[in-house]
C-alpha positions in Angstrom: -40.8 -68.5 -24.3 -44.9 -68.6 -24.6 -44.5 -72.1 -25.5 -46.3 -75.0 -24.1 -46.0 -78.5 -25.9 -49.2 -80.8 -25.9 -48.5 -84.7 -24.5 -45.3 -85.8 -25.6 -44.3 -83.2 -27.4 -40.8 -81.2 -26.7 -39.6 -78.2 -28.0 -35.7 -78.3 -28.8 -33.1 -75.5 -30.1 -31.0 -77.0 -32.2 -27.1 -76.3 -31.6 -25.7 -74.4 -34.3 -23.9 -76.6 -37.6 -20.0 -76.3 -37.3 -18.3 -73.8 -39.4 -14.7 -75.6 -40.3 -14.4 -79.3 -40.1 -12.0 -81.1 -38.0 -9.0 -80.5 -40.6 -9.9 -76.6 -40.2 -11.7 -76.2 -44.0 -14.2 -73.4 -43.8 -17.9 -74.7 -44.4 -20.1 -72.9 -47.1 -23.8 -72.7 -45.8 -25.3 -75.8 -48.3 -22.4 -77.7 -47.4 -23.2 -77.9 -43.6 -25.2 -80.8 -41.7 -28.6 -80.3 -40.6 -27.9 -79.8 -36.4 -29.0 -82.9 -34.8 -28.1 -81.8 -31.3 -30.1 -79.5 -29.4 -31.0 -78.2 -25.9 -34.5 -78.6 -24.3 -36.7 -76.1 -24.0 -40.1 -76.9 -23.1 -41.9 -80.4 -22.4 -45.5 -81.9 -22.5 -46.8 -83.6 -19.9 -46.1 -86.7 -21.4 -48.5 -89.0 -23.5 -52.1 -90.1 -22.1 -52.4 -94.2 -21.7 -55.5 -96.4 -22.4 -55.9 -96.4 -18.1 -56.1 -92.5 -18.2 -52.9 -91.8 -16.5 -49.7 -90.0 -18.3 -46.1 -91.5 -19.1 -44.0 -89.2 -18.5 -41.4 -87.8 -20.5 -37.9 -89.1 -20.2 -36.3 -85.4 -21.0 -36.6 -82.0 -19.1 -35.7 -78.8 -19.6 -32.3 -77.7 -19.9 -31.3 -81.3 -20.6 -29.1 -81.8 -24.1 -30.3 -83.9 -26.4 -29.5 -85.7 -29.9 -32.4 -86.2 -32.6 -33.3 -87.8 -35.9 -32.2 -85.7 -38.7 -35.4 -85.1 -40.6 -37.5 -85.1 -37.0 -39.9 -82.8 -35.9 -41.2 -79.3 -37.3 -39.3 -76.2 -37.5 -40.8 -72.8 -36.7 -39.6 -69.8 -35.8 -40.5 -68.4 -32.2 -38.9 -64.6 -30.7 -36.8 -64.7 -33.1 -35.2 -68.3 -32.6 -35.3 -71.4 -34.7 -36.5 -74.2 -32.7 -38.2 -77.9 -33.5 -41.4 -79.4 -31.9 -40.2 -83.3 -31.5 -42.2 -85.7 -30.7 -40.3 -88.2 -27.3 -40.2 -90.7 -29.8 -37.5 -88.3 -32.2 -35.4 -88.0 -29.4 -32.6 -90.9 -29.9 -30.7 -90.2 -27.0 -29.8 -87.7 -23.8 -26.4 -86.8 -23.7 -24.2 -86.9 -20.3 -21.6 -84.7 -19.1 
């Protein structure tokens, strides 16, 4: 990907929606959830601070990670959805 976020920026590909729910009924598109669970793809350097120097950000590639619902922006790159967040959409990493 020709991707490269500016500060804290971090570009995400959202998992995809699930199809049945838990009791095995078959989703229609407009009934499914926005995905709010994504892997990493790309990361800024991190935001600048009044001294000069950069915070890092807490994320790094191939990391999976949960974000706010209505978060970000969605654009389409080779042929894959994916979401420019800012660190600050990003609500939590998740473990293994």
């Amino acid at each position: 990907m020709n991707l490269k976020p500016l500060d804290d920026r971090v570009v995400v590909e959202p998992l995809t929606a699930e199809e049945k729910t838990a009791g095995g009924i078959v989703l229609p598109d407009a009934a499914k959830e926005k995905p709010q669970r994504g892997k990493v793809l790309a990361v800024g350097p991190g935001r600048l601070l009044d001294s000069g120097e950069r915070c890092p950000v807490a994320v790094k590639v191939g990391d999976e990670v949960l974000f706010a619902k209505y978060g970000g922006t969605e654009i389409e790159v080779e042929k894959k959805e994916v979401k420019i967040l800012r660190e600050s959409d990003i609500l939590a990493k998740v473990t293994a």
